[in-house]
Each structure stands twice: as structure tokens, then as C-alpha cells.
Steps between C-alpha positions, in 0.01 A plus 500: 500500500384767732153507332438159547629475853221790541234336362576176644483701831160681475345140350602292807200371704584733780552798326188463298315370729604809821428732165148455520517470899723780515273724267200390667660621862596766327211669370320357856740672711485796314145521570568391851742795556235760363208360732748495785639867375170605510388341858822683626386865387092424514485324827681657830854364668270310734234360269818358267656329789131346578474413145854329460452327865215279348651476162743289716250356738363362201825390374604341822171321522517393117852307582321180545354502175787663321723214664329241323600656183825317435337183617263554202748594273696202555240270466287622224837607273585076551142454350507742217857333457327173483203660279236356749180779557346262758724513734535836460125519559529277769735727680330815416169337681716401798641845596202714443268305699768530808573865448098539437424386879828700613419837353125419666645461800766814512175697393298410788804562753591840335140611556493340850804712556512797326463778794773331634741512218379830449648600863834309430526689192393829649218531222108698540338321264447114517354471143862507386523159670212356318641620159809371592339165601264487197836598275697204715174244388545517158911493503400153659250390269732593180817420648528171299458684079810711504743243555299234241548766272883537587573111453248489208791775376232711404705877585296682273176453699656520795644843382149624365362368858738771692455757219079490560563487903689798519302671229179446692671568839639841356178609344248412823753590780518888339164528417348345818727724695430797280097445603663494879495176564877562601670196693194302467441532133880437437398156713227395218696604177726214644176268592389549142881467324510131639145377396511630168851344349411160724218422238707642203752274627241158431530585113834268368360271811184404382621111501452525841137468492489213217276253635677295232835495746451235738653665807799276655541449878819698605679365810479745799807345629721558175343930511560495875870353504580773239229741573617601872851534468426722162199700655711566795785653353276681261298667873816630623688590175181733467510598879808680423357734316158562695581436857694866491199659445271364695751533840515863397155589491419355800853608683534849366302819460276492173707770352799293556338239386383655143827590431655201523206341291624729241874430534411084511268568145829704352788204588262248378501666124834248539310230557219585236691524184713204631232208562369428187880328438391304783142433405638378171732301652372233705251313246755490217727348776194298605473376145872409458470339814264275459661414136808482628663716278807773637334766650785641691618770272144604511537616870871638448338736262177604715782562773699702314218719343340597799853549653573743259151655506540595896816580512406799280185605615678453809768774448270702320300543844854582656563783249210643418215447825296819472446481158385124595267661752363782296396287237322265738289718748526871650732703690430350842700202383822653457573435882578153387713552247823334698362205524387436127838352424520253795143388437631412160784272603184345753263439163844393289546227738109411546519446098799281460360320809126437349656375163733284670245398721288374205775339310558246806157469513427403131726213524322367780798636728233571832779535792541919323221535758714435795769819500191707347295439782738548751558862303168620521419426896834675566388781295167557666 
């Protein structure tokens, strides 16, 4: 009875399909931790709280395009529901050409700009905002393959996809800043991560460029109605998490500010090992959705799983901070240790949040935005 309960449990659509997430995240955060393990001990106090500060410039600026993401997910897990390519195509088409002439323009205002961000970020050298712009372009560009790939339910790629970008970021970042390329070669491994794995990314989405699929008209009114709401609460779900760092750097010393980079990369281990539940999540529920099958018990256990999964990293940051901290960076960081723990509870909450979040969302549930927004202005 027990046995079958057990396999019943690791064959269920989320379980299998967060495996493959889950491993993927895994093995990419792994990687992640060394290259940021070795930026921490290779690259000064300073330099690490430059290098984190546009890590989340470029996260902040990628919100945009990262808040479109459910809005894909919704739509193109209806069409893969439905078995219809062109529309999927037609989509696909619609999106990129938008974010194309977006990420142009961001480009061209970063480079207008970038002695001037330099100042507000109390940074030397201005070629780290051109890396970070020409890193921002292509997030634009490829913002729309990912999530096909999610509602195509295609986890294995997507898990390969994260493997190779933190593979190639690990690999370049130590041995451009080995050659002494320090901060700025960190910047390109990065650059070079994100074009790589984008063109990987085209191989189980070659139907997009069958001339064969006559491409559908897709009404901007139906995206936009859903789109907004969606891409706003995906913006300042996101802002909760980069804002901090950004107000930091610019408000505090850069000491100060490089060691709370390196207590914000620590709590969000939480959030690391949690998300691919999440990720996993919202196209099955898209799918169920749209077929109108029960997909409630579906979200109970997401919930409960990455309840469970917090809670007890959560405590374990409580217990046991230094030996969190020593495994993570150097002996400077052991000022922090106090507030390990309570930066846990903070990245407990931002996970239950984000899969809640995209629950409401993938049943077409759009007024989530309204007490998320609200959150994230109060927060800044």
C-alpha cells in the first residue's frame, strides 16, 4: 500500500515534471554558487558589490520582459492544449518583434546614459553599463522561448537550457577573471551565458520557422486585457527581490553594500531550490484550465511543498548561520550572520507569494496584481 502510494507520488505530473526542473536548478545553482564563491574570494568586497549591483540592474530592467512570461504561458499552454502550432507561431512572431524594438531601444538609452548610472551606482568604469545593456538586449530578444518551452511542457530542455548557462557562465567568469579581466570579465561570462543557450533553446522549436504554418492574427486586445494585469504583478513580485539591492548600493557605502549582496545571494538559496515547484506549476494548471479539468489539488500540493521546503531551510539558517556563511563566501561575511535567519522568513514569504501569485494568474485571476503592487511601492 505504501509502495504504491510512493510511486503514485513521484509519477504525478508535478512531481515528475519539478524533478527535471528541480534537477536542472539544481545542478545550475550549484554552478551558480561556485562562480559566485569564486567572485567572492577572486574579486575584492567592493568589486562584488559592483558586480551584484548590475546583476540586479539587469534584473530590474529585465522585469518587463520577464512579466510577459505568464502571459505567454497562459496563452501558448491553451494552444498546445488545443494542439494548434500556428497560433503558437503566431504568438511567438507577435512578442519578439515588440520586445525586438524594446531591447533596441533600452540599448540606445543605457549607452546614452551610462556615466550617469555609473555615478548613481558609484562605479569607475562605464563599460560595465554597456555589458549590462548588451546582456539586458538579448534577455529582450529571447524573452518569449523559455516560457513556449514551459507550456510546450518540455522540462527537460528547459533543464539542459539552465544546466549549459551556468556551465558556460562558471567556466568564462573564472577564467576571464583569472586573465584579470576581474569585474569586467565576470560582466561578459554573463553576456556570453545568455546568447549561447538562447539559440540552443530554438532546437524542440523549430516549428516556429515552418513556412508551412500559416501564422494567425492574435488580438492585441485579448494579450493586453490579460497581458497588463499579469506583467504587472510579475514587475513588482520581482521588485521585491531586486529593489533591496539596488537602494543599497546607491544608499550605503560599497562595503556595506557587498555584504549585503552576499547575505541577499545566501537567503535566496530558499528561493532557488523552491521555484522549480512553481515553474512546474502554472502550465499544468494552464492545461487543466483550459480543459477544464480539477486542478485545485494541484496548487494545494505546490503550496504545501514549498511550505515545507522553507520552513526548513528556514530554521536551518536560524541554527546553524556561520556554517551558512562559510560555505558561501569568506570571513568578512560573518558580520552578517544575525540576520541570515530573518532574511529567510523575508525569501519564505517571497516564495509562497510568487507561487500563489502565479496560481491566480493561470486561471486568468488578474486582480493578484492589485495587493502585489501596492507591496512592492511600499517596500521601496
Amino acid at each position: 500500500m505504501l509502495k504504491e502510494y510512493f510511486k503514485k507520488f513521484l509519477t504525478h505530473e508535478l512531481i515528475s515534471g519539478a524533478s527535471f526542473i528541480f534537477v536542472g536548478s539544481l545542478f545550475g545553482n550549484i554552478l551558480n554558487f561556485f562562480f559566485n564563491l569564486f567572485m567572492t574570494r577572486n574579486l575584492s568586497v567592493t568589486d562584488y558589490g559592483s558586480l551584484s549591483s548590475m546583476i540586479s540592474l539587469m534584473t530590474l530592467t529585465l522585469i518587463p520582459a520577464g512579466a510577459v512570461l505568464p502571459t505567454i504561458i497562459r496563452f501558448a499552454g491553451s494552444y498546445f492544449a488545443k494542439n494548434d502550432q500556428s497560433l503558437v507561431r503566431g504568438l511567438f512572431l507577435k512578442v519578439t518583434k515588440f520586445y525586438l524594438f524594446t531591447g533596441i531601444l533600452l540599448l540606445l538609452i543605457f549607452f546614452t546614459f551610462r556615466y550617469e548610472i555609473s555615478r548613481f551606482f558609484n562605479i569607475d568604469d562605464s563599460s560595465l553599463i554597456v555589458l549590462t545593456a548588451l546582456s539586458v538586449f538579448i534577455g529582450f530578444v529571447g524573452v518569449t522561448n523559455q516560457p513556449l518551452l514551459q507550456a510546450k511542457l518540455a522540462f527537460r530542455f528547459v533543464s539542459l537550457i539552465n544546466i549549459l548557462s551556468s556551465l558556460l557562465k562558471l567556466l568564462l567568469g573564472v577564467s576571464f577573471v583569472l586573465l584579470g579581466l576581474k569585474v569586467v570579465g565576470a560582466m561578459w561570462a554573463l553576456l556570453i551565458s545568455s546568447i549561447i543557450p538562447y539559440i540552443v533553446s530554438f532546437l524542440p522549436l523549430r516549428f516556429l520557422f515552418d513556412r508551412k504554418i500559416h501564422t494567425p492574427h492574435i488580438s492585441t486586445k485579448e494579450l493586453f486585457s490579460y497581458g497588463a494585469p499579469a506583467a504587472l504583478a510579475a514587475f513588482c513580485t520581482t521588485s521585491l527581490i531586486s529593489t533591496d539591492i539596488i537602494l543599497v548600493k546607491h544608499f550605503f557605502s560599497p562595503e556595506q553594500a557587498g555584504m549585503y549582496a552576499g547575505l541577499s545571494l545566501m537567503g535566496k538559496v530558499i528561493f532557488f531550490l523552491t521555484a522549480p515547484i512553481s515553474t512546474v506549476m502554472f502550465p499544468l494548471i494552464v492545461q487543466k484550465h483550459t480543459k477544464k479539468e480539477n486542478y485545485r489539488g494541484l496548487f494545494k500540493l505546490s503550496f504545501v511543498l514549498v511550505l515545507f521546503s522553507s520552513v526548513a531551510l528556514t530554521i536551518f539558517y536560524f541554527l546553524f548561520p556561520q556554517f551558512v556563511i562559510s560555505l558561501f563566501s569568506r570571513e568578512e561575511y560573518l558580520v552578517i550572520s544575525k540576520l541570515l535567519g530573518p532574511f529567510g522568513i523575508f525569501i519564505t514569504m517571497f516564495s509562497l507569494l510568487l507561487m500563489t501569485t502565479n496560481f491566480f494568474l493561470s486561471i486568468k485571476k488578474t486582480k493578484v496584481a492589485i495587493p502585489i503592487t501596492i507591496g512592492a511601492i511600499s517596500q521601496a
